[in-house]
N, C-alpha and C positions, 0 to 999 in steps of 0.2 A: 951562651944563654939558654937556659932550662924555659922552652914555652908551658905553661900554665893554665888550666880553662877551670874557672870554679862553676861549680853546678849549683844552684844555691846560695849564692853568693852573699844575699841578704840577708840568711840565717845566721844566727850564732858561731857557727862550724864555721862556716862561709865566712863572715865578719874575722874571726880570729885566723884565717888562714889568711889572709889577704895583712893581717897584722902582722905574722910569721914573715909573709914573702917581701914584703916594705921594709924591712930588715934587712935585706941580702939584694939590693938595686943588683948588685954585679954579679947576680948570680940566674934569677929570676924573671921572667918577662910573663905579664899576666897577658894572654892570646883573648879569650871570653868570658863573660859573667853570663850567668840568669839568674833571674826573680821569678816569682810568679805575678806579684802585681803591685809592690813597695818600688814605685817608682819613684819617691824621696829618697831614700837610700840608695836607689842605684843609679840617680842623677850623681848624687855626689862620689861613688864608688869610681863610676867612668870617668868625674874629671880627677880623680886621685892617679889610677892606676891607666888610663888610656887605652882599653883594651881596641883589640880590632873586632871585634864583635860582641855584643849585649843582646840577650833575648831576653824578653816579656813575655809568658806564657798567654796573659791576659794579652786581645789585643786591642783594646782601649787604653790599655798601662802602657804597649810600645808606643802607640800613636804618640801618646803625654809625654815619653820619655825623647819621643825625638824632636818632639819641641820643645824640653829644656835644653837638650843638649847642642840644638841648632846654632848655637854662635860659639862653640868648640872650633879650632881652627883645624882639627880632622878628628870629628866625631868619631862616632865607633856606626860599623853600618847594625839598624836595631835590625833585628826578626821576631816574628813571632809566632805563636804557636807550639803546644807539645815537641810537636816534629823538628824543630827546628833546636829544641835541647839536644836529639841527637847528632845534627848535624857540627854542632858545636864540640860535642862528646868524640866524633873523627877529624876532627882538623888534624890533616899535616903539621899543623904548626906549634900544634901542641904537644908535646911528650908528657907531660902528667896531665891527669883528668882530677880532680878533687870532685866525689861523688856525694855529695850534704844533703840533696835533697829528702826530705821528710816522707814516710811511707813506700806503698808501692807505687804509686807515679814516679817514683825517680828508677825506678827498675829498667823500661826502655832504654835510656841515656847510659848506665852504668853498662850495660847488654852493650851497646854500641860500641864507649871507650874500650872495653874487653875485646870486642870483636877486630878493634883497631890495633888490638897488642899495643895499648898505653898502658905508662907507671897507674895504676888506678889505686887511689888514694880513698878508699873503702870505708865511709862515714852513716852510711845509707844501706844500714843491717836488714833491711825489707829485703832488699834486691836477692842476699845469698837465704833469707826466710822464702821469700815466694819461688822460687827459682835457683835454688843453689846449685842444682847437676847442672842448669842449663849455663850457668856462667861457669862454672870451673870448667867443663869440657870447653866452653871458648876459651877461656885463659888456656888451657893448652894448646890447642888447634891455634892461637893466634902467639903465642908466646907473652900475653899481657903477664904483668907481674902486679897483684893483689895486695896491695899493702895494708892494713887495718887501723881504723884513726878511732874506732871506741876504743877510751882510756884501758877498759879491761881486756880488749883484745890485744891490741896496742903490746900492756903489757906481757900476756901472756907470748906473743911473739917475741919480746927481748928475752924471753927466761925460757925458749924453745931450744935443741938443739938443731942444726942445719939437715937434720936427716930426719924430723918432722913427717915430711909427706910420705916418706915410707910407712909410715904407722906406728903411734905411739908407742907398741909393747915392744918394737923393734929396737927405739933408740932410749929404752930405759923408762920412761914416762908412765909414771903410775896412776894417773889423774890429775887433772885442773882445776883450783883451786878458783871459782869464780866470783869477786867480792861484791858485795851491792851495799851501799849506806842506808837504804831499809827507809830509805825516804821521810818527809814529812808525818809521818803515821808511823814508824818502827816502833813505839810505845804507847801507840793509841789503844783502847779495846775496843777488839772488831763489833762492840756496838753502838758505838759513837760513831763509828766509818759513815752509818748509811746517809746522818745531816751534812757533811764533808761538802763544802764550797767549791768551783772551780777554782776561784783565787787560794784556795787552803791547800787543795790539791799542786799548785803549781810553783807554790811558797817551798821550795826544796832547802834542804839546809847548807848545801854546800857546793853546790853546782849554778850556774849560769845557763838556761836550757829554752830551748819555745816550751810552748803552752801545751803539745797536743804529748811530747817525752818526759816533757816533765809531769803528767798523769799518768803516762806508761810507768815513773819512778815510781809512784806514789803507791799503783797498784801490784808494783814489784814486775808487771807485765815485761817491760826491757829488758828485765833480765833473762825471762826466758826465752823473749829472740833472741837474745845474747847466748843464750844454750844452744838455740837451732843455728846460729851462723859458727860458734864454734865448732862444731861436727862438724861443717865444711871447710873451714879456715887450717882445722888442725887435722880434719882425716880420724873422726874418732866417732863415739857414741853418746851419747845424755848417760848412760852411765858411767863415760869416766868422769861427769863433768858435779862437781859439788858448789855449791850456791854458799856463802862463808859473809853473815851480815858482819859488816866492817863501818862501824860509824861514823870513824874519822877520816875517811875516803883518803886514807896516807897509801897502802898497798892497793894498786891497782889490780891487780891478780898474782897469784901463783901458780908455779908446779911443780908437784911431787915426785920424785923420780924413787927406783927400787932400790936405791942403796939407803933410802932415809934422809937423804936431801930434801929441801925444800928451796927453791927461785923465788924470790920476790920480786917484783918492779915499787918503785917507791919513789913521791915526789908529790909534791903541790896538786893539789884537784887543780888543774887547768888545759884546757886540751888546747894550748900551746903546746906543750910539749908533747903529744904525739903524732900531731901534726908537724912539728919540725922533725919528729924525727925520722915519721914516713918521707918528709921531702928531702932529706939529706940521706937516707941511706943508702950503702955500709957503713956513712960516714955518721957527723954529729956537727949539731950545728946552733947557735943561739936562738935560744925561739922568747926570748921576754918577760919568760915566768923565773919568778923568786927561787930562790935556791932553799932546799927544806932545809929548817931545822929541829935537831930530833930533842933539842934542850926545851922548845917552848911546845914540840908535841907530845913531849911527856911521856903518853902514853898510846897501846894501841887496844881495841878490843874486839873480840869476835865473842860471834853469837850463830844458831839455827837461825834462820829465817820461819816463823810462826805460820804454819799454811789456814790459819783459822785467819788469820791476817790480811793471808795474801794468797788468795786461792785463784787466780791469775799464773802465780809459777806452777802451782800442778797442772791445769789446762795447756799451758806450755811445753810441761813435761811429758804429757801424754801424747801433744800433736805432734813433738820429737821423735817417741816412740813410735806411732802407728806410720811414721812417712808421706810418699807419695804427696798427697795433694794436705795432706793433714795442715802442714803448719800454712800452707796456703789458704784455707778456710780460718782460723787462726788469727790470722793477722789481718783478712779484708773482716771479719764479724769485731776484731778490736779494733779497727779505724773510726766503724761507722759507730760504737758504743761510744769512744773518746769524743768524737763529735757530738754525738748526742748528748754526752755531759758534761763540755765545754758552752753549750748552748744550753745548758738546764733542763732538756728535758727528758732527763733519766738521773736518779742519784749516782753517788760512785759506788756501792755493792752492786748495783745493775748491771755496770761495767763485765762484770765475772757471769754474771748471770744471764746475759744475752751472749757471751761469745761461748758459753757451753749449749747454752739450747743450740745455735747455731749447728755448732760443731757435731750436736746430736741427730740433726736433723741431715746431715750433709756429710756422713763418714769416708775417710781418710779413701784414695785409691791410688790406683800405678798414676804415675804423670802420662808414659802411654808414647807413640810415636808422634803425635802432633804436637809435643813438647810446650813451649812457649804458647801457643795457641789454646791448647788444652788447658794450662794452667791460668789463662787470662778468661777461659769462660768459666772456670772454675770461683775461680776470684770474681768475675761478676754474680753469679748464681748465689756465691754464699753473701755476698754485699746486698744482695734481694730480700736472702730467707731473715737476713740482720732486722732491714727495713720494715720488716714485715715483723717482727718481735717487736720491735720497737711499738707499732703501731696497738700489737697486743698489751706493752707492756701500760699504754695509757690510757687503755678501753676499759 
């Protein structure tokens, strides 16, 4: 039996792996959950799946949680607190870590499972965004094996060849081919964007996602931390990486090799399926989703991704470029904008517009010898200069 710890476990990612692993009783054993503070959900998660431990970040949600679960005939023992995601992230008893959590708060926890040389099931593209040198030298130093469960990383992993981490020009790979369905606005014009609802932003056409990714879709923003963890994932650059708007989310990604080839991955938008198939590999294994068919999708279309659109990928593309601390400024200035316009008080062009002042105000540098340390005061600093735009942006 395969032990299991979902990180996240009330998220959507989280939700649909724990549906993946209810599938395979005789293969899988779920070890721990956490939430942050949906303790409805993962009331009824613990009496589904039995884990041996549940954490609640909030610790007024564990309290709640341990008094619905009191009359389980061996509860699961709660903890709570931050600190206690990571202790969950090294259990012995876990061999896979499933890393869902949203943002850089799940960065700690994934740092740990890595640090554990667990299968780490790679959902939580902050972690290799704010921090990428500092987890793959763990993953070597510990022997953890990185597996990737965004759908387009996902697939660019199936369409890699095994000699990957030598570096793409080595093993033929001419570039990657990264799709985006161009979200709820792919045919909006960028002047209609700035009235854009939170509900309108998070109405995605073809995906199932929370509230704060599915604004990342919308502002194209995901994709470009999709750009920064591929450079880590594959050992490469933002220039071999091309952005390929794909409306009907049928190819997950591609890559191009020097003979003229082209790899696709192809299937149903569902991330079931790369979540089974992180959890079963080399193998393959049923994970619940529909079998595509290419008669009722007819057709497929690519397009540029519009940057008068979506001027969130070139901000992306730059903090790629410049390195160091870059895409760590990056992603704490696009936390605190998403928030701010999930709560209405910024429209969505803001969104671009306060993660560049930011950015401008706080230029890219080494990460430096104090490593993790450096890049978490780094990420508080720019989460300041955010607040502090913010505060301009309403004066």
């Amino acid at each position: 039996m395969i032990g299991i710890t979902v990180l996240g476990s009330t998220g959507s990612i989280g939700v649909s792996t724990l549906d993946v692993v209810l599938r395979h009783p005789e293969r899988f054993r779920v070890v721990a959950l956490s939430a942050h503070r949906n303790v409805e959900r993962m009331a009824e998660q613990c009496r589904r799946v039995q884990p041996s431990y549940a954490v609640m970040v909030d610790p007024a949600a564990a309290a709640s949680l341990r008094e619905q679960l009191a009359d389980m005939p061996r509860p699961p023992e709660v903890l709570a607190g931050a600190e206690a995601l990571e202790t969950i992230a090294a259990l012995p008893e876990a061999d896979y870590v499933m890393a869902a959590i949203v943002g850089a708060a799940g960065l700690p926890s994934t740092l740990a499972a890595t640090q554990a040389g667990k299968r780490v099931l790679l959902a939580n593209k902050e972690a290799l965004v704010v921090a990428g040198d500092i987890v793959m030298r763990a993953a070597v130093a510990s022997g953890a094996l990185l597996l990737p469960i965004d759908s387009e990383h996902n697939a660019i992993f199936q369409c890699m060849p095994p000699s990957f981490a030598d570096g793409l020009g080595q093993c033929g790979v001419e570039r990657i081919l990264l799709t985006a369905s161009g979200g709820p606005f792919r045919d909006a014009s960028p002047a209609s964007l700035a009235a854009v609802t939170p509900d309108q932003a998070c109405a995605h056409p073809n995906w199932q996602m929370g509230r704060k990714i599915s604004v990342d879709s919308a502002t194209m923003m995901n994709k470009g931390l999709e750009i920064i963890e591929a450079c880590w994932l594959f050992n490469t650059s933002p220039a071999k990486i091309q952005v390929v708007v794909h409306p009907q989310s049928v190819i997950h990604s591609m890559v191009q090799y020097s003979d003229g080839s082209v790899l696709a991955q192809l299937g149903n938008p569902d991330m079931r399926t790369p979540i089974a198939h992180a959890l079963a590999w080399p193998q393959r294994m049923a994970s619940g989703v529909e079998p595509l068919d290419l008669f009722v999708t007819a057709h497929l279309d690519f397009e540029p991704p519009a940057p008068e659109r979506f001027p969130c990928l070139e901000l992306a593309y730059r903090a790629a470029a410049e390195g160091g601390t870059g895409p760590v400024v990056l992603n704490a200035a696009n936390e605190v904008a998403v928030a701010a316009f999930l709560a209405e008080r910024i429209g969505f062009t803001q969104i671009a517009s306060l993660v560049e002042r930011t950015m401008d105000q706080l230029p890219a540098e080494p990460v430096g010898a104090a490593g993790l340390e450096h890049v978490l005061a780094v990420d508080a600093r720019a989460r300041g200069l955010a607040e502090q735009g913010l505060r301009a942006l309403a004066a």
